[in-house]
N, C-alpha and C positions, 0 to 999 in steps of 0.2 A: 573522475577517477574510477566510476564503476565502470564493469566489462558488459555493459547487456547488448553491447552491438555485438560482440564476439561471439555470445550463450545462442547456441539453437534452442528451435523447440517444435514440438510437437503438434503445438498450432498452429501450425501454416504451411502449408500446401509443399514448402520446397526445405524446409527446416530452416528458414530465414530466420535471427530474433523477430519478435512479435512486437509489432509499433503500438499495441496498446498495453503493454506489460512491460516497458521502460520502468516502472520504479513499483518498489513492493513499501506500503504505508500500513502500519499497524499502531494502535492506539496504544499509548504511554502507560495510562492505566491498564488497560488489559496486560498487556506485555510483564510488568512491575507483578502482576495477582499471578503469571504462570514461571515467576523465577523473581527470589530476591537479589538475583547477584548479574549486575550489569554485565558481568562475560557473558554467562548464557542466556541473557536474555536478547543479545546480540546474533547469536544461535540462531533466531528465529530468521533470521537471511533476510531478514527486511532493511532496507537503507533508510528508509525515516520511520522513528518512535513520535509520535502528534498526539500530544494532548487535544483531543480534539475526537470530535462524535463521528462515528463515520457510515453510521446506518446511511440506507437509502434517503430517506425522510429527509438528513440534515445535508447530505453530499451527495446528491444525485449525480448520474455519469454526465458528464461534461461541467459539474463545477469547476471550474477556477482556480485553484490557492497560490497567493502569493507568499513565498519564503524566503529570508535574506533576498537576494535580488533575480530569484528566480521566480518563475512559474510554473506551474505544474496542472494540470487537468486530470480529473478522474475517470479512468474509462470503465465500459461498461463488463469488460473481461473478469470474469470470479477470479477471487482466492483465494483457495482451501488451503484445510490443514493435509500435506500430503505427508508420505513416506518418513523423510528426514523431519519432518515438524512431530512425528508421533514417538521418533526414537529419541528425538532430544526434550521431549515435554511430556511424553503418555499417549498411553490410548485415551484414557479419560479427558483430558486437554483436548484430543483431536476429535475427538465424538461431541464437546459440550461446542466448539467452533463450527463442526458443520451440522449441529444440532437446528430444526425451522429457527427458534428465536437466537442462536450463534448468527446463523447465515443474515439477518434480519438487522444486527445491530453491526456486522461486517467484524464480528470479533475477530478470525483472523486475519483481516485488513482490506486493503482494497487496490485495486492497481493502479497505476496512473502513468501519464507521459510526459515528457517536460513539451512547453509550450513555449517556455524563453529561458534558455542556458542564463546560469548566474553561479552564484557563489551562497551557500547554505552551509551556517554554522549551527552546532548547538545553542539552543538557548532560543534561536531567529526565532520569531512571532511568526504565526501563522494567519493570514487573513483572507477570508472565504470572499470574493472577487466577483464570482457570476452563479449564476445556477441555471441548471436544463441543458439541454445538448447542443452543442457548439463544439466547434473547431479553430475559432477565429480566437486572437488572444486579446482579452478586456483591454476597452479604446482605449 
């Protein structure tokens, strides 16, 4: 149901979507500490909220996650807090995410690509599958 095949961008060469920027992931707690109110914290244009760490150290780019019956891989493409992440949260919000230690713990989230179409509900557990760079999908 997301449009990111439809979305240009700026990243590539011919304003194609960007194959490593298929899904925007931002951690549940952070998200919760920069809006109490589930509308806007939905604002933040990310499609999945993940309890879940998402520094380099714990998700490195080509981890794995499996959710409900999908898969997903995290690529190595930043993301920041931009424009619309500073009119709907602050400057202070968007300075403390692309702050050395924001960038460090992936406060404002990290990208990722699906690796096997499925079905993802709220609630679906999340299980960290592989780690280190790959492209193949866990045997």
């Amino acid at each position: 149901g997301d449009n990111w095949c439809r979305r240009w961008s700026k990243r590539t060469p011919d304003g194609s979507p960007h194959p490593e920027m298929q899904l925007n992931v931002i951690g549940a707690r952070f998200s919760r500490l920069i809006s109490d109110d589930e509308a806007q914290r939905a604002l933040a244009g990310d499609q999945l909220h993940l309890d879940l760490e998402l520094s380099t150290a714990n998700l490195p780019p080509g981890t794995h996650l499996a959710l409900g019956t999908a898969v997903i891989a995290v690529t190595a493409e930043p993301h920041r807090g931009c424009a619309k992440f500073t009119r709907r949260f602050g400057l202070d919000a968007m300075r403390f995410v692309n702050s050395p230690e924001g960038q460090a713990l992936h406060l404002r989230g990290v990208n990722a690509k699906v690796v096997v179409g499925g079905v993802v509900r709220a609630g679906d557990a999340v299980t960290k599958l592989t780690e280190g760079p790959t492209d193949r999908p866990p045997a």
